[in-house]
C-alpha positions in Angstrom: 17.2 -15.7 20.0 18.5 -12.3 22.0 15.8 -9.9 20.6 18.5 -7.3 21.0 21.2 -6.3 18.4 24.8 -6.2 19.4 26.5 -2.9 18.7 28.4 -4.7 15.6 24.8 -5.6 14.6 23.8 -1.4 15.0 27.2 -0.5 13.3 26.0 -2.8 10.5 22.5 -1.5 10.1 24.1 2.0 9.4 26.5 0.7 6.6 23.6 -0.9 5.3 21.6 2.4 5.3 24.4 4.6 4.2 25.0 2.2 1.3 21.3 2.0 0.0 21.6 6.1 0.3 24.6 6.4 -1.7 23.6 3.6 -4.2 20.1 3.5 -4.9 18.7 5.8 -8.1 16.4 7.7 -6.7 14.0 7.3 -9.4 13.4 3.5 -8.4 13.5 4.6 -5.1 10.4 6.6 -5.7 9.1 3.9 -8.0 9.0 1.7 -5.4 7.5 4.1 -2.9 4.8 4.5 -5.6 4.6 0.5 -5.4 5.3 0.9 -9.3 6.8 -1.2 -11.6 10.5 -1.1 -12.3 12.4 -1.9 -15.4 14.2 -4.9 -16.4 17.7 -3.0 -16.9 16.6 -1.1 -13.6 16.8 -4.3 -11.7 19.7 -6.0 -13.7 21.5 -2.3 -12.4 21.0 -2.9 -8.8 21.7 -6.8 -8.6 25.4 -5.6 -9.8 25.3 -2.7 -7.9 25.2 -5.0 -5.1 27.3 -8.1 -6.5 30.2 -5.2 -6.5 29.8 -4.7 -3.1 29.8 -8.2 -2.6 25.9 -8.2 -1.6 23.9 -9.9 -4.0 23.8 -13.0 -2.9 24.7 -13.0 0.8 22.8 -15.8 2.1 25.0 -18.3 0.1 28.0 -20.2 1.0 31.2 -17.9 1.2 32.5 -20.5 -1.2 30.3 -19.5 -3.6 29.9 -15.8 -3.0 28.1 -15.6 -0.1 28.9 -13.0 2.7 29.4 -15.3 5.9 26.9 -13.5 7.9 24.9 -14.6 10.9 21.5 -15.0 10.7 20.8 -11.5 12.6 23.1 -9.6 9.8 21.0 -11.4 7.5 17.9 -10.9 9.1 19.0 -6.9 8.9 19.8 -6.4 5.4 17.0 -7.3 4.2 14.7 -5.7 6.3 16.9 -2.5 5.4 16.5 -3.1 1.6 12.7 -4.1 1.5 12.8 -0.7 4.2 14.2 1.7 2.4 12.9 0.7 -0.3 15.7 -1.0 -2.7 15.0 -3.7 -5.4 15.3 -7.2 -4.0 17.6 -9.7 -5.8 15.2 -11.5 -7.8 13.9 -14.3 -6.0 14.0 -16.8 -9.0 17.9 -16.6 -9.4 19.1 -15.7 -6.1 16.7 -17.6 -3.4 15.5 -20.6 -5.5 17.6 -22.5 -7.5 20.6 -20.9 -6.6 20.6 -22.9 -3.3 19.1 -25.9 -5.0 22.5 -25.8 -7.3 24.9 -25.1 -4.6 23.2 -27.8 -2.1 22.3 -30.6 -5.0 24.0 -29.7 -8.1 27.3 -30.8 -9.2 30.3 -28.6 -9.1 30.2 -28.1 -13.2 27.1 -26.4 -12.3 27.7 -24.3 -9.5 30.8 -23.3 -11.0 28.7 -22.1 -14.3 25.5 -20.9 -13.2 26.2 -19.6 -9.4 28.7 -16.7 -10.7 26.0 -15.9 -13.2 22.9 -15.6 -10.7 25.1 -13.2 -8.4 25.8 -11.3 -11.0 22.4 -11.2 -13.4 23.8 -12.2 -16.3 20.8 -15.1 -16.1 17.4 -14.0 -15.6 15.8 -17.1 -14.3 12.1 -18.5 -14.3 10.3 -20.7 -12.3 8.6 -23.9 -14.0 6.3 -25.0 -11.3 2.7 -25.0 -11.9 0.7 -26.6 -14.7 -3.1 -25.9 -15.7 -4.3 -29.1 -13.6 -1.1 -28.9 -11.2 -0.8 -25.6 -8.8 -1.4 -26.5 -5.6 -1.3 -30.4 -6.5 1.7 -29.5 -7.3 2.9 -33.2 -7.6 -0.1 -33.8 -10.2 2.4 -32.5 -12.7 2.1 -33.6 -16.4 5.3 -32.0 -18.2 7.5 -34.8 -19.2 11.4 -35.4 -19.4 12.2 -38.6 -21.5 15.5 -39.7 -21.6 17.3 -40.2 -24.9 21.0 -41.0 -25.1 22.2 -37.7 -23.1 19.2 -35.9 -23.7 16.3 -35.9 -22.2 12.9 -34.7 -24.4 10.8 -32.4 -22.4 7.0 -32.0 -23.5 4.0 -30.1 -22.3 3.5 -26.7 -20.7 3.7 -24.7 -17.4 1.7 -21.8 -16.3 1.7 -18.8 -14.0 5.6 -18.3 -14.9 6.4 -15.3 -13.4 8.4 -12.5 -15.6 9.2 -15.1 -17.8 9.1 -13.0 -21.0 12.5 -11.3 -19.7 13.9 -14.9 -18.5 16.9 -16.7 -20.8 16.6 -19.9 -17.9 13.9 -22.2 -16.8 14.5 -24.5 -13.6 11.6 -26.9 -14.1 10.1 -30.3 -12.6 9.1 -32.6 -14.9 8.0 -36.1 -15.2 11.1 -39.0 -15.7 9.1 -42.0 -14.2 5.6 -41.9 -15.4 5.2 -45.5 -13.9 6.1 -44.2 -10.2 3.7 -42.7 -7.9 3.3 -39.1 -8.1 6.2 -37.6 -5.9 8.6 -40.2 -6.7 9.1 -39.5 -10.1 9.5 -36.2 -11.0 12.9 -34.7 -11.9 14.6 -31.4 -11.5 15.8 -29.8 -15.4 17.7 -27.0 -15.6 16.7 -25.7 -19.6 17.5 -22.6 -21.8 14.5 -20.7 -22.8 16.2 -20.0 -26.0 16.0 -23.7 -26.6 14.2 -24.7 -29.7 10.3 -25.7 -29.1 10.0 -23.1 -26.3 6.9 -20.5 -26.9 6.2 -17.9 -24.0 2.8 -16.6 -24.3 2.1 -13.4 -21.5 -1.2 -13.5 -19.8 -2.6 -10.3 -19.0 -3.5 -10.0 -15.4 -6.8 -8.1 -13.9 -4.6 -5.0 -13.2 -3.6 -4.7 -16.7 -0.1 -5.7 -16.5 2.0 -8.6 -18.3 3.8 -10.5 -15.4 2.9 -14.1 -15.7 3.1 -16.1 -18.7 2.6 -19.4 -20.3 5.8 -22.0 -21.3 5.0 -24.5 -24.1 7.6 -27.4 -24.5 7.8 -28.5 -28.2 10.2 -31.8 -28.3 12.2 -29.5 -26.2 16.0 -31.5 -26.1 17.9 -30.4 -22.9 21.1 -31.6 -21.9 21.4 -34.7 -19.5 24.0 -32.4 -17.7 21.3 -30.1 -17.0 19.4 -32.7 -14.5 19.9 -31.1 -10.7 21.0 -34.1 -8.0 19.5 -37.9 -9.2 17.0 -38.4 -11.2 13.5 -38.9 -10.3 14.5 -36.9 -6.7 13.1 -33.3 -8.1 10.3 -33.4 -5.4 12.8 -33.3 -2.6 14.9 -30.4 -4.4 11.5 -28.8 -4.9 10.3 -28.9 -1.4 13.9 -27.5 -0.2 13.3 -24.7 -2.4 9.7 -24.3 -1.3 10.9 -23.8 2.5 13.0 -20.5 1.2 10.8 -19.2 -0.8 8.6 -19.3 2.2 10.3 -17.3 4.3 11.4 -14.5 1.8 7.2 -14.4 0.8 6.9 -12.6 4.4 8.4 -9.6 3.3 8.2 -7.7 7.1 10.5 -5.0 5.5 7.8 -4.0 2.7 4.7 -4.2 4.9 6.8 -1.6 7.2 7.8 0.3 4.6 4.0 0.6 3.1 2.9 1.3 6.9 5.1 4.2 6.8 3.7 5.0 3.6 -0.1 4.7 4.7 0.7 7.4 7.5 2.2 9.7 4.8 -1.0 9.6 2.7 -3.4 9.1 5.1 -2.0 12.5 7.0 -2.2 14.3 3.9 -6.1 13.1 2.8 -9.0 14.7 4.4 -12.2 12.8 5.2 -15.1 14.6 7.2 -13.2 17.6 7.0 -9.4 16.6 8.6 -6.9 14.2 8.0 -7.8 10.1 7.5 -4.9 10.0 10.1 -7.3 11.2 12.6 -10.1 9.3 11.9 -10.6 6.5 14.7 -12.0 3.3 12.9 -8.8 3.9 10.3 -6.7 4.3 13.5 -7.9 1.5 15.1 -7.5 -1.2 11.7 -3.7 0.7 11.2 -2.7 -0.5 14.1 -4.4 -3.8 14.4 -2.1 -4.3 11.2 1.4 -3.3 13.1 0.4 -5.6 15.9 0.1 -8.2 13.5 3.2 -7.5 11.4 5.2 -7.1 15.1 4.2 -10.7 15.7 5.3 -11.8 12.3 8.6 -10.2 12.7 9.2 -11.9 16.1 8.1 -15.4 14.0 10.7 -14.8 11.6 13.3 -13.6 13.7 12.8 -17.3 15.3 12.7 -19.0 12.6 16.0 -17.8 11.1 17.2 -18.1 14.2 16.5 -21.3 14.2 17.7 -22.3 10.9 21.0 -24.5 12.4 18.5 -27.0 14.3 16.6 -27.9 11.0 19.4 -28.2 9.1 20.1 -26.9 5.8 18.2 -29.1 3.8 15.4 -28.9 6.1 13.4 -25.8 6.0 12.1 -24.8 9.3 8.1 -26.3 8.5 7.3 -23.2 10.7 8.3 -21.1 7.5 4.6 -21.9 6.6 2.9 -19.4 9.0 5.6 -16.8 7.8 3.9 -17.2 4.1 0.1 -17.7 5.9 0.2 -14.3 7.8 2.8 -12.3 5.8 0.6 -12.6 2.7 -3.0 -11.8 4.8 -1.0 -8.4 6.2 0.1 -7.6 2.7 -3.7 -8.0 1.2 -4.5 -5.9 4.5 -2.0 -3.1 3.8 -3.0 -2.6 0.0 -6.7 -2.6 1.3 -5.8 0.4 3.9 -4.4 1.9 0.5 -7.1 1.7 -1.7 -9.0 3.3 1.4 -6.9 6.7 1.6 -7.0 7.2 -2.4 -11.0 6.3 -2.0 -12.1 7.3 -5.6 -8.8 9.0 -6.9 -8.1 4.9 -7.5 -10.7 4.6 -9.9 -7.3 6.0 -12.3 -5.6 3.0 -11.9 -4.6 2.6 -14.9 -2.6 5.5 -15.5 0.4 3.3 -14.4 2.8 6.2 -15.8 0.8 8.9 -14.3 -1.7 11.6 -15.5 -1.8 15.4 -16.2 -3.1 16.0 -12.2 -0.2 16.1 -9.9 -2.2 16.4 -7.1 -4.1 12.8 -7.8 -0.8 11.1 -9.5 0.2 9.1 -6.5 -2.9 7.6 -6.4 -2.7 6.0 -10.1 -1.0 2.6 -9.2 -2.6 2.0 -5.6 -5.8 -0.1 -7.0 -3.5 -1.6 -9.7 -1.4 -3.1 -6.4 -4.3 -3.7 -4.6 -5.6 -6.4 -7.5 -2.4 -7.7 -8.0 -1.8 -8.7 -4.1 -4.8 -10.7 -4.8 -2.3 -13.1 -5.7 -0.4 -13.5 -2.4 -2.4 -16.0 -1.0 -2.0 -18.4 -3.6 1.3 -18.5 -5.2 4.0 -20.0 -3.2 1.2 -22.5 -1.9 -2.0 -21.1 -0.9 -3.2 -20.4 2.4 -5.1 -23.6 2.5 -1.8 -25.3 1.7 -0.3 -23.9 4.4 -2.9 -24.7 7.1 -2.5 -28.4 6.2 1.3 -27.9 6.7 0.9 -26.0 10.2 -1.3 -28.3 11.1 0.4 -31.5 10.3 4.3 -30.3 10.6 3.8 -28.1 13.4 1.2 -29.0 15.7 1.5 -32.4 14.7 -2.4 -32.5 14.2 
């Protein structure tokens, strides 16, 4: 791929940037700067801010609402949004089963659900992981019996994230007990309003309510509301997998919270003068950009190379964009917590304190434990080594 932007690509880049400056309330902007939380209605806003424009979902099929861009315009707009920083579309809707639906689903259910996602008038959920089935993904025990043209769904699914504001589930279950593990697992699309649903919110080590538990009751879902064939969920699951992959790198944010380590770190004195100056911090800042330049460059390749895999087939490399985007995120929230040293220790004052001086610190160690998370979800980083090693070296 030509490393080099044409000058439509440039003239892009400032619509982009002149857009997010017109558009984005400046209150989230600062909330995100603050690497605080923003509101459900906040990011319901934005996704139609940006499904006016025509932006919400612009990796799709034009058919479908997508923007036609090239992979480099793509490539651009979301570096400028995770830049600036702007709310991302939510991943669940937008760069999960969205494609799944549009690639696998029938055209009932694109034409239902796709207009819906673009616009956020769905808040969707992942049903993934189980209690004895996270990584082991394909360990899954949540079943989908077939009745007539139902199917009855039983059992529960955990780590669900934001699924307290969600009215969807997508969800693999179990349709062929009998087959081996991959083979029979199905793809569901279910209501959460359904009856024998119960959330339950688990509260996480930073204090905060983001991941939940699903219980299913006798839950009856619609046969219509099976994705593809039955007993292929495992394939649709691994499809979505590869994107959420690549999205999980994030190169935008981690430049974004560079730029926001230099701000802080210029402003905090240690020994007398700014952190900035300080050569051990130099020296690990910018050990980090030379990491997150390499992980750029990987990306760039891999979406450039995105027509050789296929559609369907998620560039395996995608793995190393999850593997080292997740390790330079950890990194950056560590290089954090080190310029607010023991201002931190506030970390719960999530909607700030009475010292102005301090405030900015409040939510730095509350991002710091929740980035914990990074190298798990999404497959862990041990996951991912097996892929590398097996899809990509061929090990």
């Amino acid at each position: 791929m030509d490393m080099n932007f044409t000058q439509e690509e440039l003239a892009f880049r400032d619509e982009v940037r002149t857009f997010l400056q017109q558009n984005v309330d400046p209150v989230v902007r600062r909330k995100l700067v603050e690497t605080r939380h923003i509101t459900k209605d906040e990011q319901v806003a934005w996704q139609r801010t940006l499904n006016r424009k025509g932006w919400s979902v612009p990796h799709w099929p034009v058919a479908h609402g997508g923007t036609g861009w090239g992979a480099a315009k793509q490539y651009i707009f979301l570096e400028e949004l995770q830049k600036y920083p702007a709310p991302s579309p939510l991943p669940f809707g937008a760069n999960m089963v969205g494609p799944v639906i549009y690639t696998f689903g029938n055209e009932q259910q694109q034409n239902h659900f796709l207009p819906r996602i673009a616009n956020m008038d769905d808040w969707w959920c992942q049903g993934f992981s189980e209690p004895g089935a996270g990584s082991d993904l394909a360990s899954l025990k949540t079943t989908a019996k077939k009745v007539g043209h139902t199917y009855i769904v039983n059992g529960q699914k955990t780590w669900t994230t934001l699924a307290q504001h969600a009215n969807w589930i997508f969800c693999l279950c179990r349709t062929d007990p009998g087959a081996k593990k991959q083979a029979g697992i199905s793809f569901l699309l279910i209501n959460m309003q359904s009856k024998g649903i119960s959330c339950r919110p688990i509260e996480m080590i930073d204090g905060g309510v983001e991941i939940n538990e699903i219980f299913f009751d006798e839950v009856v879902v619609p046969a219509e509301n099976l994705v593809g064939e039955e007993n292929r969920g495992w394939d649709y699951a691994k499809f979505l997998l590869g994107l959420e992959r690549v999205n999980i790198a994030r190169v935008g944010i981690s430049k974004a919270r560079i730029a926001r380590i230099r701000e802080l770190a210029s402003q905090t004195n240690s020994g007398g003068r700014p952190l900035i100056e300080d050569p051990q911090f130099r020296q690990k800042l910018a050990a980090t950009e030379i990491e997150l330049k390499a992980l750029e460059l990987t990306q760039m390749r891999v979406v450039a190379a995105e027509s050789k895999h296929g559609k369907n087939k998620p560039d395996p490399a995608s793995s190393i964009l999850k593997l080292k985007g997740s390790e330079i995120q950890q990194t950056l929230t560590e290089l954090l917590l080190e310029v607010a040293g023991p201002f931190a220790l506030r970390f719960a004052a999530e909607n700030g304190g009475q010292d102005e001086k301090t405030d900015w610190a409040a939510p730095i160690a509350q991002t710091y434990f929740n980035y914990r998370k990074v190298s798990i979800y999404g497959g862990s980083s041990e996951i991912q080594r097996n892929i590398i090693a097996k899809a990509v070296l061929g090990l």
